[in-house]
C-alpha positions as CSV (number, residue, x, y, z in Angstrom):
1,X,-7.6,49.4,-25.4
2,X,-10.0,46.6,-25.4
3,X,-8.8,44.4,-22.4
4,X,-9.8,41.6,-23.5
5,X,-7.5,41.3,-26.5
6,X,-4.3,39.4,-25.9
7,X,-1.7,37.4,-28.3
8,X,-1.3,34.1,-25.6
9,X,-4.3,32.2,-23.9
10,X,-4.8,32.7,-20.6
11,X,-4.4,29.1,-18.5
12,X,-2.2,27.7,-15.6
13,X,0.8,26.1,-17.2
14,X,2.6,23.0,-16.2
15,X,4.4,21.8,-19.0
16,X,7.9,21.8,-18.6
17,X,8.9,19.7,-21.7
18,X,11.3,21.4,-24.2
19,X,10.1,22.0,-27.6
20,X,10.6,19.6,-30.8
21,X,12.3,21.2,-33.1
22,X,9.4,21.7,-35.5
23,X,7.4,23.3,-33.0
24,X,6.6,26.5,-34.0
25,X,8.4,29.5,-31.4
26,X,4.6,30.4,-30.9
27,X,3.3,27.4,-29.8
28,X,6.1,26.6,-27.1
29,X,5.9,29.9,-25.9
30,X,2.0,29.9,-25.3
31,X,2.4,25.9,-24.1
32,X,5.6,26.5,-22.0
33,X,5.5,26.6,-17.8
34,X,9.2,27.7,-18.3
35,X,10.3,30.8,-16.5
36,X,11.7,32.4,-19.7
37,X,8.7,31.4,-21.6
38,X,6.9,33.4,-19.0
39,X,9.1,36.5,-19.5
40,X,8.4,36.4,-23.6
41,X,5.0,35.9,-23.2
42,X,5.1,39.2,-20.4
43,X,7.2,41.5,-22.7
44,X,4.9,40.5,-26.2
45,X,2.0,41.8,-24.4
46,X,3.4,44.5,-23.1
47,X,4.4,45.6,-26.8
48,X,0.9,44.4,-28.0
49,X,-0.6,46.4,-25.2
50,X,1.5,49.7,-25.9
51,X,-0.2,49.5,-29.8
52,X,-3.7,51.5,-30.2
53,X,-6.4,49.5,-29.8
54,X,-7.3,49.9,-34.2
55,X,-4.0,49.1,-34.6
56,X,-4.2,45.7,-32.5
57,X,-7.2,44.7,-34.6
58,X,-5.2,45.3,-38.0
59,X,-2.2,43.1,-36.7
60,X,-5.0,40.6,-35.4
61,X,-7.0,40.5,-39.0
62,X,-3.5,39.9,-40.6
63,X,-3.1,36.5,-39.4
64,X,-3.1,34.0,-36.2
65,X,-0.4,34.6,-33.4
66,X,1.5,32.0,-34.4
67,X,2.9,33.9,-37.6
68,X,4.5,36.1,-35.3
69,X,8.4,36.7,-36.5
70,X,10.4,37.4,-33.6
71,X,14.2,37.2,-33.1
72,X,14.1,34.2,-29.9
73,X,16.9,35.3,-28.6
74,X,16.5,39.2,-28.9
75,X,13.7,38.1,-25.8
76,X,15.9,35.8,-23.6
């Protein structure tokens, strides 16, 4: 697997403000300081990582992160 490639930048975060409600789930969860933001981010690349390194460049070249389509709550 090629290290390097993960869904969420890599920063310190500090915001703790709750997301608007057109605020894509992608973009609060990459912004996001929040504990439970913390533990989505962990378990998507975890599943990202667990996918062979071809198949991470398909799901890569088939759009941005922030088209990812998954069930909030199924992560909580």
């Amino acid at each position: 697997m090629n290290e390097s490639r993960r869904l969420f930048d890599q920063f310190v975060r500090t915001d703790h403000r709750p997301a608007p409600n057109s605020e894509p789930d992608y973009g609060f969860w990459n912004r996001s300081a929040w504990p439970a933001c913390e533990n989505i981010r962990g378990v998507l690349e975890q599943w990202f990582a667990s996918y062979p390194a071809s198949d991470q460049v398909d799901l890569h070249a088939h759009g941005e992160p922030e088209t990812l389509d998954v069930e909030s709550a199924a992560l909580m």
